[in-house]
C-alpha positions in Angstrom: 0.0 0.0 0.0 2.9 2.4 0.9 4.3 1.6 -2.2 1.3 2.2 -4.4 1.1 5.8 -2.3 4.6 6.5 -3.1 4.7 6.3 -6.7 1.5 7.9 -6.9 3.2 11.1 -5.3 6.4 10.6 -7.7 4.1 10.5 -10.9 1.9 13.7 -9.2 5.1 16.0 -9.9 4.4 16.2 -13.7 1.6 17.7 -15.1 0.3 15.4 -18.3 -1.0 18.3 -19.7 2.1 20.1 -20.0 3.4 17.2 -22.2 0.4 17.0 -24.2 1.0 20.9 -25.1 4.9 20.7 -26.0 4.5 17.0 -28.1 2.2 18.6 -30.7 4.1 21.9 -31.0 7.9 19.8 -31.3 5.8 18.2 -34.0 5.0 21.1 -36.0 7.6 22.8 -35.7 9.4 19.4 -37.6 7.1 19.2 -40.3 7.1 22.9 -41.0 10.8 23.3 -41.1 12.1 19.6 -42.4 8.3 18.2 -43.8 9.0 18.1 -47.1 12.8 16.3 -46.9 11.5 14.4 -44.2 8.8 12.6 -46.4 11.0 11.9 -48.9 13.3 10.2 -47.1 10.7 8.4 -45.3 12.5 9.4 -42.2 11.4 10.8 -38.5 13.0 13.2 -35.8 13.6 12.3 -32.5 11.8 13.6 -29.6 14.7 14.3 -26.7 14.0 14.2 -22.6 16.7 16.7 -21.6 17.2 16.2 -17.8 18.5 18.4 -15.7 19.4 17.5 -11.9 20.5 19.5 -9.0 23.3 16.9 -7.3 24.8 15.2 -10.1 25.1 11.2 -8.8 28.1 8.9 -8.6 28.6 8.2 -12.6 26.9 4.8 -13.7 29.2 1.9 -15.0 26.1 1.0 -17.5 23.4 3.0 -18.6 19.6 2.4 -17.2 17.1 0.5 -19.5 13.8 3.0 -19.8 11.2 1.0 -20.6 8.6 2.7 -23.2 5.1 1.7 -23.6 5.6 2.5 -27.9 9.2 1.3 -29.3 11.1 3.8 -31.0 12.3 1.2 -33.7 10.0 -0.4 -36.5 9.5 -4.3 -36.9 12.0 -4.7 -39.6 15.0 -3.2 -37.1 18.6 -4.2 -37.9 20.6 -5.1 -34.6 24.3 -5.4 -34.8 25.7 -6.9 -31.7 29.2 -6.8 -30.3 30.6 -10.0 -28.7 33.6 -11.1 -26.6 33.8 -14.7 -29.0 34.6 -15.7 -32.1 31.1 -14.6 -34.6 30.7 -18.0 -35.8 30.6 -19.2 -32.4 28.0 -16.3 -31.4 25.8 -16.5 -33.9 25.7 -20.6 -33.3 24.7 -19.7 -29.9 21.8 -16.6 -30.9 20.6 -19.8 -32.8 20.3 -22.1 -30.3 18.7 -19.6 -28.4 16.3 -18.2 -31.4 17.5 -14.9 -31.3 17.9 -13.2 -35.2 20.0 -10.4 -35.6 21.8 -8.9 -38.7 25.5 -8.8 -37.9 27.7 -10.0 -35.4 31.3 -8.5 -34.9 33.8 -9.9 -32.0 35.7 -8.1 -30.4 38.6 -8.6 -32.3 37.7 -8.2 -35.6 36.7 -4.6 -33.9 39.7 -3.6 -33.0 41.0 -4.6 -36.2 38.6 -3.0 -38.9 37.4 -0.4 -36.8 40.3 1.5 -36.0 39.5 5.0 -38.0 37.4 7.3 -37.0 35.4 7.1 -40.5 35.2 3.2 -40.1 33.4 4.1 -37.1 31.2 6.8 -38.2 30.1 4.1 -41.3 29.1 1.6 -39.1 27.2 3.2 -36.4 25.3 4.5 -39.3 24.6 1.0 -40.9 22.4 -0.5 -38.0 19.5 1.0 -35.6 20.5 -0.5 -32.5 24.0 -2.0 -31.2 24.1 -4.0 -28.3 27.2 -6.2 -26.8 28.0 -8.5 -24.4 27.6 -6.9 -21.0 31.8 -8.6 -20.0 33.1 -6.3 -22.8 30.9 -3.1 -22.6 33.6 -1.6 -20.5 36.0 -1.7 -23.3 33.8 -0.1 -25.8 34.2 3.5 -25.0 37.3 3.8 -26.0 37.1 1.1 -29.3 34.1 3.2 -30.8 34.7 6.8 -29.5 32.6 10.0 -30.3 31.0 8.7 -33.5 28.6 6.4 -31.0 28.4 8.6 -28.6 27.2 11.6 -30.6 24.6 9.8 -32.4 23.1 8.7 -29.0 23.4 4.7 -30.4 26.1 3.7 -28.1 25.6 -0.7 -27.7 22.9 -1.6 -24.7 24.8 -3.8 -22.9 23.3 -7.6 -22.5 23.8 -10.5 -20.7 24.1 -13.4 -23.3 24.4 -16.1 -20.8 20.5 -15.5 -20.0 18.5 -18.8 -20.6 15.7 -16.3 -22.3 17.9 -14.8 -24.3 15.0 -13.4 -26.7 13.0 -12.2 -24.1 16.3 -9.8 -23.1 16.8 -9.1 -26.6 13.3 -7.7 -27.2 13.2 -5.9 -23.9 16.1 -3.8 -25.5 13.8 -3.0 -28.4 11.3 -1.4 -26.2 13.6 0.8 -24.0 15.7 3.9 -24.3 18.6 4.4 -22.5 19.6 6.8 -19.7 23.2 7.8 -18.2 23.9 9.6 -15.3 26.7 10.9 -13.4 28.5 13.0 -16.3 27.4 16.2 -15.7 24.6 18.4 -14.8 22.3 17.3 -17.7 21.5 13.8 -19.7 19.6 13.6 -23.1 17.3 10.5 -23.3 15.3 9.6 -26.2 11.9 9.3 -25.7 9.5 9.4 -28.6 10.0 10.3 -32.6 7.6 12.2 -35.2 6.7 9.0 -36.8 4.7 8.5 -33.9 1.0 9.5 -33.3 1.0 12.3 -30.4 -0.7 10.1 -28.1 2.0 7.8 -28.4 4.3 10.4 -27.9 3.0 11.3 -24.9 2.3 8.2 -23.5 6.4 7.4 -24.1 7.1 11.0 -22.3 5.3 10.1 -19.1 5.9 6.7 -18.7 9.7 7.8 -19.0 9.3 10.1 -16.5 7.8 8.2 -13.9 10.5 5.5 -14.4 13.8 8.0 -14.1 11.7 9.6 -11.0 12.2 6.2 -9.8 16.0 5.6 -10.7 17.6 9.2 -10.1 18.5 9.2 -6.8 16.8 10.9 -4.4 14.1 11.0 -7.2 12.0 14.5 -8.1 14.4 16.1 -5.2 16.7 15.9 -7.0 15.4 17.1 -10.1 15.7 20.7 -11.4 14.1 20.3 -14.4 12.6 18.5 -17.4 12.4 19.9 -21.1 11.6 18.5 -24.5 13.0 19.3 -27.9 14.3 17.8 -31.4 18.3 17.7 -32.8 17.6 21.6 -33.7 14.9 23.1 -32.1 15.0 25.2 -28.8 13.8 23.6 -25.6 10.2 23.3 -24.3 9.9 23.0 -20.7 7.2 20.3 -19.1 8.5 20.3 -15.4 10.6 22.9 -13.4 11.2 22.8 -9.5 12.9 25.6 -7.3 16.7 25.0 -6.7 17.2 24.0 -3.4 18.7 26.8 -0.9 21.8 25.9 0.8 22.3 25.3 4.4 25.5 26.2 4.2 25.4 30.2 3.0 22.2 30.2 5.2 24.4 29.5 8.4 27.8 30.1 7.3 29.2 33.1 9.5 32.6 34.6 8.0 35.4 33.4 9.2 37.5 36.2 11.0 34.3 37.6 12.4 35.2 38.1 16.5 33.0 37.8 18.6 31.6 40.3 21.4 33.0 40.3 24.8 30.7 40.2 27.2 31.1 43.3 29.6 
C-alpha cells in the first residue's frame, strides 16, 4: 500500500497536460521546417527528454534500461551486436537460443577494422541499435569513440548467458537508455515524429515516472525536465525551485570576532 502511495506522489510532480502541449508543438515545428525532406526520405526526428538534476550522482558503469510503452524502432529493425567470441561461435549460440540479428562482430575483428574514425562513423550509421555482451561493454568507450556517442546509439549492454535470451533481446527493443553521473544534464530519447502524439505522450510520461524512480533521491533531485528535437529550442514540461543551501544560510565569516561580554 505504501508503495502504491509512493509512486502515486512521484508520478503527481508532472503535469500530463504540459506534455500534451509541447509533443504537438515539437511536432510542428518538424514538419514545417524539415516536412517536405523528411517525407521523402521516409524518415522521423527524434523527440529528446533533456534532464537536468540538482546533485549530479556517482557516474553509472552502465546506462539504465527505460522502458517505453511504444518502441522507437520499426518491426523490420537491424541489430548489430558486439561480442567477446569468435562470430561464428555467437551466432551458433543466438541460434540455439532463437535470437535473429543482422550482424555480429567480435571483439577482435573490432579492434582490427574499426580502427578509423570514419570506419566508425560508417558503421554506427549502418544498423538502428547496437548491443554487446555486458563482459566487454567496459572496453567499448574507447574502441568506438565520439561517432557512438554523438549519435546517442552507443551498444545496450546484455547479458548473453540469460537462458531467455529473446526475451532480453526484445526488452532492449522497447527501452531507451539513460546515463547519469557526467554532468549536470543527460539527453534520453523518448519518442519520434513518426509516432502518433498520443504515443508520444504516453512514451514521455511513462519515461518520467521511471527516471523519478531511478535518479536518486528522485523529483528532489530534479531541477528540471524539457523537451525538444536535434535543432529546435527547448520546451519545458516540469521545473522545480533550486534547493537553498544550508551552508550560505548559516555560514558566519570566518574572522568575524565575537563580542566580549562586559
Amino acid at each position: 500500500m505504501a508503495d502504491s502511495r509512493s509512486k502515486a506522489v512521484r508520478e503527481s510532480q508532472l503535469d500530463r497536460k504540459q506534455v500534451e502541449l509541447a509533443v504537438p508543438a515539437l511536432v510542428k515545428f518538424v514538419g514545417e521546417k524539415k516536412g517536405k525532406q523528411l517525407r521523402l526520405l521516409n524518415e522521423h526526428e527524434t523527440i529528446l527528454l533533456i534532464l537536468a538534476l540538482k546533485k549530479i550522482p556517482n557516474p553509472d558503469k552502465k546506462p539504465k534500461k527505460i522502458p517505453l510503452p511504444h518502441s522507437l524502432h520499426s518491426d523490420n529493425v537491424e541489430v548489430c551486436l558486439f561480442a567477446k567470441e569468435d562470430s561464428t561461435k555467437t551466432k551458433e549460440m543466438l541460434k540455439s537460443k532463437e535470437v535473429t540479428v543482422k550482424k555480429v562482430i567480435s571483439l577482435a575483428k573490432l579492434r582490427k577494422n574499426y580502427q578509423s574514425f570514419e570506419a566508425k562513423r560508417q558503421l554506427c550509421s549502418l544498423y538502428d541499435v547496437f548491443i554487446c555482451d555486458d563482459t566487454i561493454y567496459h572496453l567499448l568507450p574507447k574502441l568506438l569513440g565520439k561517432a557512438f556517442f554523438s549519435r546517442k546509439k552507443f551498444p545496450v549492454p546484455v547479458d548473453l548467458k540469460k537462458t531467455n535470451l529473446k526475451k532480453e533481446m526484445d526488452k532492449v527493443l522497447q527501452c531507451s537508455l539513460m546515463t547519469l553521473g557526467h554532468g549536470p544534464c543527460s539527453a534520453i530519447k523518448v519518442a519520434h515524429t513518426g509516432q502518433t502524439i498520443e504515443q508520444a505522450v504516453e512514451n514521455v510520461v511513462s519515461a518520467v515516472s521511471e527516471i523519478a524512480r531511478i535518479v536518486p533521491r528522485g523529483w528532489n533531485n530534479i531541477q528540471s525536465l524539457n523537451l525538444k528535437t536535434s535543432d529546435s529550442i527547448s520546451l519545458p514540461i516540469y521545473t522545480s525551485l533550486p534547493e537553498k543551501s544550508l551552508a550560505i544560510e548559516n555560514s558566519q565569516p570566518p574572522n568575524k570576532k565575537r563580542k566580549m561580554k562586559t
